[in-house]
C-alpha positions as CSV (number, residue, x, y, z in Angstrom):
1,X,60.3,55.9,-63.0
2,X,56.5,55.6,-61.5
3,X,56.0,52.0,-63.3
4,X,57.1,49.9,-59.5
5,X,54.3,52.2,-57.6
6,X,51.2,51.7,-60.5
7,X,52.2,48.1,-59.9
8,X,52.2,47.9,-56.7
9,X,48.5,49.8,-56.5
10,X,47.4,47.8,-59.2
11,X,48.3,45.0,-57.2
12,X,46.3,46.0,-53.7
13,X,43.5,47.1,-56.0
14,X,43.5,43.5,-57.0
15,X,44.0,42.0,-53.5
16,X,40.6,44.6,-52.6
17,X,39.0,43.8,-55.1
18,X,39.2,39.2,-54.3
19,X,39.0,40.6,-50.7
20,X,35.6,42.7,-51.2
21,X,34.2,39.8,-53.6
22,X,35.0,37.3,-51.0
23,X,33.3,39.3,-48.2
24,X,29.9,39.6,-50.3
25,X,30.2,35.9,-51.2
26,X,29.3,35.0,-47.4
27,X,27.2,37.7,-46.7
28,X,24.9,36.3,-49.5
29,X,25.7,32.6,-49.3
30,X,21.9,31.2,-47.9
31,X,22.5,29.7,-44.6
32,X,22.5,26.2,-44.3
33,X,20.4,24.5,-41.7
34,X,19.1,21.7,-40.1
35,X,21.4,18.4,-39.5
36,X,23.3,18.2,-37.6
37,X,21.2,19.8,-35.2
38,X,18.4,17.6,-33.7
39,X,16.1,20.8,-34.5
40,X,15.2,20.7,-38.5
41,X,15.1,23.8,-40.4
42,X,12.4,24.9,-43.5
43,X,14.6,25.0,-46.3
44,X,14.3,21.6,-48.9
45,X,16.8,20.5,-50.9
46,X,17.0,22.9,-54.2
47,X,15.0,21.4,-57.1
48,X,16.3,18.7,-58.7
49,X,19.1,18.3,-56.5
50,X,19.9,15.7,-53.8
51,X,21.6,15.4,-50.3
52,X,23.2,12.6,-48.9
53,X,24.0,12.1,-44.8
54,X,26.0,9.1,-44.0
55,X,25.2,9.2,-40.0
56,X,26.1,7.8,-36.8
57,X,24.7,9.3,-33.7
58,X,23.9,8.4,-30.2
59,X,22.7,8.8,-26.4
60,X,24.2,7.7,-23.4
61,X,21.8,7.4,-19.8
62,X,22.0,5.6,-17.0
63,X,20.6,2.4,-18.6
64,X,22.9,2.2,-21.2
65,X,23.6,4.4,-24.6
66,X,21.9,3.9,-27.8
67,X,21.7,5.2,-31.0
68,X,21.7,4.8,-35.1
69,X,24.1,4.3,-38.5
70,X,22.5,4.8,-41.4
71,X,21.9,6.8,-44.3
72,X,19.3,10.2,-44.8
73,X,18.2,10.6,-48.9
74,X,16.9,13.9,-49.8
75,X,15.6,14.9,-53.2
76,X,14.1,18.7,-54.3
77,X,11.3,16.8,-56.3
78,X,9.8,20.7,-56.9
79,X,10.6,24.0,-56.1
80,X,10.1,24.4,-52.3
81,X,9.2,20.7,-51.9
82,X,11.8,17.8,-50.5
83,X,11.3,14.3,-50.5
84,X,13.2,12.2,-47.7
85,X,13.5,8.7,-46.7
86,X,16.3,7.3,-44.0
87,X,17.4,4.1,-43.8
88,X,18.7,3.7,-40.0
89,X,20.5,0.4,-38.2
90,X,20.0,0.8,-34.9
91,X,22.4,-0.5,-31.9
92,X,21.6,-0.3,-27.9
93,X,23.8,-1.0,-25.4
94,X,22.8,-1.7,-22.2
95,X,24.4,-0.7,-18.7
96,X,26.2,-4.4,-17.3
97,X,24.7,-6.1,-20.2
98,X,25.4,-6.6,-24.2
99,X,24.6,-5.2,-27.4
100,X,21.7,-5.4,-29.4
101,X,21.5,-4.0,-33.1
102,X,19.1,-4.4,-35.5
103,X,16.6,-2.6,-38.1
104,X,15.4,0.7,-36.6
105,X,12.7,2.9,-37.6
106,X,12.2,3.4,-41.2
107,X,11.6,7.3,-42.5
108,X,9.4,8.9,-45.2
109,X,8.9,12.6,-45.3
110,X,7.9,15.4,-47.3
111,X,9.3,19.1,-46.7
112,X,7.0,21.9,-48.1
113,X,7.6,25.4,-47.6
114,X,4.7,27.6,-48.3
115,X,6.1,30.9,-47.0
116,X,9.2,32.6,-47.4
117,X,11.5,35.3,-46.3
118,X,11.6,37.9,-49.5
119,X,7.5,38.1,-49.1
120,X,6.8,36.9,-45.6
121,X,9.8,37.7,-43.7
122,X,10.3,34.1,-42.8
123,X,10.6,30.9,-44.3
124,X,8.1,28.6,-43.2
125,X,7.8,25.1,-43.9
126,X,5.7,21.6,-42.9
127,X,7.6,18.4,-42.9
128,X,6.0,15.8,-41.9
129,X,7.4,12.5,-41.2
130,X,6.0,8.7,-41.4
131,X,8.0,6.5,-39.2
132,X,7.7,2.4,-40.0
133,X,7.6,-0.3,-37.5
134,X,11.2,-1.8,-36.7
135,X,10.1,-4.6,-35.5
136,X,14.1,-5.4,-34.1
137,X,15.3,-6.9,-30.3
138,X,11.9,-7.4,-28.9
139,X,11.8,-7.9,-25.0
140,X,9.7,-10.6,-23.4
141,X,8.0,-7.3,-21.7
142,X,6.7,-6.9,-25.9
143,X,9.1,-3.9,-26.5
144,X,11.6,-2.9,-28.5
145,X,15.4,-2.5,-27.8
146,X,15.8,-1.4,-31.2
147,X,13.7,1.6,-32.7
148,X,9.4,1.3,-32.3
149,X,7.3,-1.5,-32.9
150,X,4.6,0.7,-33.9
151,X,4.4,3.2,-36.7
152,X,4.2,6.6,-35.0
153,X,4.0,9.9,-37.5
154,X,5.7,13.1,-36.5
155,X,3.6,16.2,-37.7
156,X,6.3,20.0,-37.1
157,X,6.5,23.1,-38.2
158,X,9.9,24.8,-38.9
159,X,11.0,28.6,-39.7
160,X,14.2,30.6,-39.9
161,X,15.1,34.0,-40.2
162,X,18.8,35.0,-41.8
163,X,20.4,38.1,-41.4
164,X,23.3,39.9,-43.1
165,X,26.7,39.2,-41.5
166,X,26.9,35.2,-41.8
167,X,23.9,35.3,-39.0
168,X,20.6,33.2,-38.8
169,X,18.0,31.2,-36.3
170,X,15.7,28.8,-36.9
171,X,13.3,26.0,-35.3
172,X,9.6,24.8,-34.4
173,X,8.6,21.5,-33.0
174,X,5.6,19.2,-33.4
175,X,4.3,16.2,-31.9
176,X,4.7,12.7,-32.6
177,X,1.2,10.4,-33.2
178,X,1.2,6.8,-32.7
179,X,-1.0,4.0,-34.0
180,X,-1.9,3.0,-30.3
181,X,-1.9,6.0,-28.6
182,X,-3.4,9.7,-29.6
183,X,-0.4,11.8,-28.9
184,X,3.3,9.7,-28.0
185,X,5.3,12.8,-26.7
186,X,6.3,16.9,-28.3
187,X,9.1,18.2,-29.0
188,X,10.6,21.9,-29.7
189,X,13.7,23.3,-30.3
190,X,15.7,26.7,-31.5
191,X,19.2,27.1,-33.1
192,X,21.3,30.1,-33.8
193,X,24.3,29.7,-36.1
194,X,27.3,32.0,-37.5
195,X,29.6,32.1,-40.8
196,X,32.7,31.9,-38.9
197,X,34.9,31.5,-42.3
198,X,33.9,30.6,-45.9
199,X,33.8,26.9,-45.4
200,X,32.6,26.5,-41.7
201,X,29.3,27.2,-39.8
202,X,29.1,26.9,-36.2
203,X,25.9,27.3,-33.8
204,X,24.1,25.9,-30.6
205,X,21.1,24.7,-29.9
206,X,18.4,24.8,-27.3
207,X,15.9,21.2,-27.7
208,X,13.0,19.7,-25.2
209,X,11.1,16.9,-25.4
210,X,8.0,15.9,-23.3
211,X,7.6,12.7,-21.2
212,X,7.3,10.1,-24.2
213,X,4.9,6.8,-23.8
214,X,7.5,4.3,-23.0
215,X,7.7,6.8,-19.1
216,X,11.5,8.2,-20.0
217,X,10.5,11.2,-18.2
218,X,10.8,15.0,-20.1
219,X,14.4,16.0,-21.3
220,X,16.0,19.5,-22.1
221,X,19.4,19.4,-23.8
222,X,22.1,22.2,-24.9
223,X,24.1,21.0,-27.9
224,X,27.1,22.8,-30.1
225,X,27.2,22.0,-33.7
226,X,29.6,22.7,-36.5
227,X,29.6,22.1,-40.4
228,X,32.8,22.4,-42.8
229,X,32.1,22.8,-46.5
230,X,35.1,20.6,-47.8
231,X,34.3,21.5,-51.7
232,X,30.9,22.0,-53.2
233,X,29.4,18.2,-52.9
234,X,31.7,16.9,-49.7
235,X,30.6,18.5,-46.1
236,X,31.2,17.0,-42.7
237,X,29.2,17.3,-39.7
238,X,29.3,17.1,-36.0
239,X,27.1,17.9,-33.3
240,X,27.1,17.2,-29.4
241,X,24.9,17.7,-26.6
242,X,24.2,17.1,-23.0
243,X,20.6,17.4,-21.1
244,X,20.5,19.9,-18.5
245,X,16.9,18.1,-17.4
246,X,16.7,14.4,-16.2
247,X,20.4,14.3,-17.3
248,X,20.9,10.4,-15.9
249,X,18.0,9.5,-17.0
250,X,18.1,10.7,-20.5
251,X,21.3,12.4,-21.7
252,X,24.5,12.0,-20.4
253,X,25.9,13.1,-23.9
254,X,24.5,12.5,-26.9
255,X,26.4,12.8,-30.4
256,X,25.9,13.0,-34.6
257,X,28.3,12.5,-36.8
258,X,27.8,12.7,-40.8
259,X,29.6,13.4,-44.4
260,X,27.3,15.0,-46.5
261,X,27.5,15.0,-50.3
262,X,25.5,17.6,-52.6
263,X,24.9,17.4,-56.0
């Protein structure tokens, strides 16, 4: 006679029990950071793992839009420590006139974080990033369409701070050096992102950038981002944006786009 009830509480007991396990799941899952935001984040890939971005992204100004296709490697060489390099084609489209594409800007980097949140309170981390000559589209003027024409190296410092409840912020900024001038231009930015389910992430972004040598004047842009965790080693990613400084001059919209795969 009382066998249908002890199911049926055996049953909800179950359904509490994948319910409760679920719940801890996200509130424990590290948060992921970094791309697609244009701010980058202190955590490297996990050691001897890599991560692949197949990216498209782009800006569009007065003059015209421009942007990048290409592909980000990332490899956890050592605990704490990421190696990088991105291969990037670059296209630029000017306003009333055609298309140029070509090799952009070669990337090496190295990721080390040196402080982190179970000692410090926040991870900390160095990354910085060696940018080749393109050497694509140059103008009779001597400059590039496509990407630099000189190597330039980008020296940041990242943290983030998570928080229970599918919470966490990160950001930093550096500057960029150039091998014909001391200092090309700064940049700083801050994210905040939330678990909103299992598989997706969503957060916004606050970036600047000072006047840079080519005289594109300083830019300040608000951007939303998302990332949706299709299974364990495919993630896509989107991300766009719109300058609330100089808007014409530098960003209209702006836009990334990437699949991600983990393993």
């Amino acid at each position: 006679m009382h066998s249908p009830p002890n199911k049926l509480f055996r049953r909800m007991r179950l359904h509490l029990s994948w319910l409760g396990a679920t719940v801890l799941a996200v509130l424990a899952r590290p948060a992921v950071a970094g791309p697609p935001f244009i701010s980058d984040d202190p955590e490297p890939t996990p050691y001897h793992q890599f991560e692949i971005y197949t990216f498209n992204n782009g800006t569009n100004a007065r003059d015209g839009t421009s942007g990048e296709t290409g592909i980000d490697f990332n490899y956890g060489a050592a605990p704490d420590l990421q190696l990088t390099t991105t291969l990037p084609a670059g296209f630029d489209r000017r306003a009333g006139g055609g298309t140029n594409f070509g090799l952009s800007n070669i990337e090496l980097a190295a990721k080390y974080r040196f402080l982190h949140q179970d000692t410090f309170g926040l991870d900390v981390a160095i990354f910085p990033r060696v940018f080749l000559p393109s050497g694509s589209n140059t103008l009779s003027s001597g400059s590039s369409t496509i990407g630099d024409n000189h190597a330039s190296l980008l020296l940041p410092i990242w943290v983030e701070k998570d928080w229970k409840g599918g919470w966490s912020a990160f950001g930093g900024g550096g500057c960029v050096f150039s091998e014909i001038r001391m200092t090309d231009f700064c940049e700083a930015g801050a994210v905040v992102t939330y678990q909103v389910l299992p598989k997706l992430q969503i957060g916004g972004e606050l970036f600047h950038q000072t006047a840079d040598a080519h005289g594109t004047p300083a830019t300040t842009s608000l951007g939303v981002g998302w990332r949706y965790d299709v299974n364990e080693t495919f993630h896509l990613l989107g991300y766009v944006g719109r300058g609330i400084e100089n808007t014409d001059e530098t960003d209209r919209y702006s836009w990334y786009a990437s699949i991600l795969f983990t393993f």
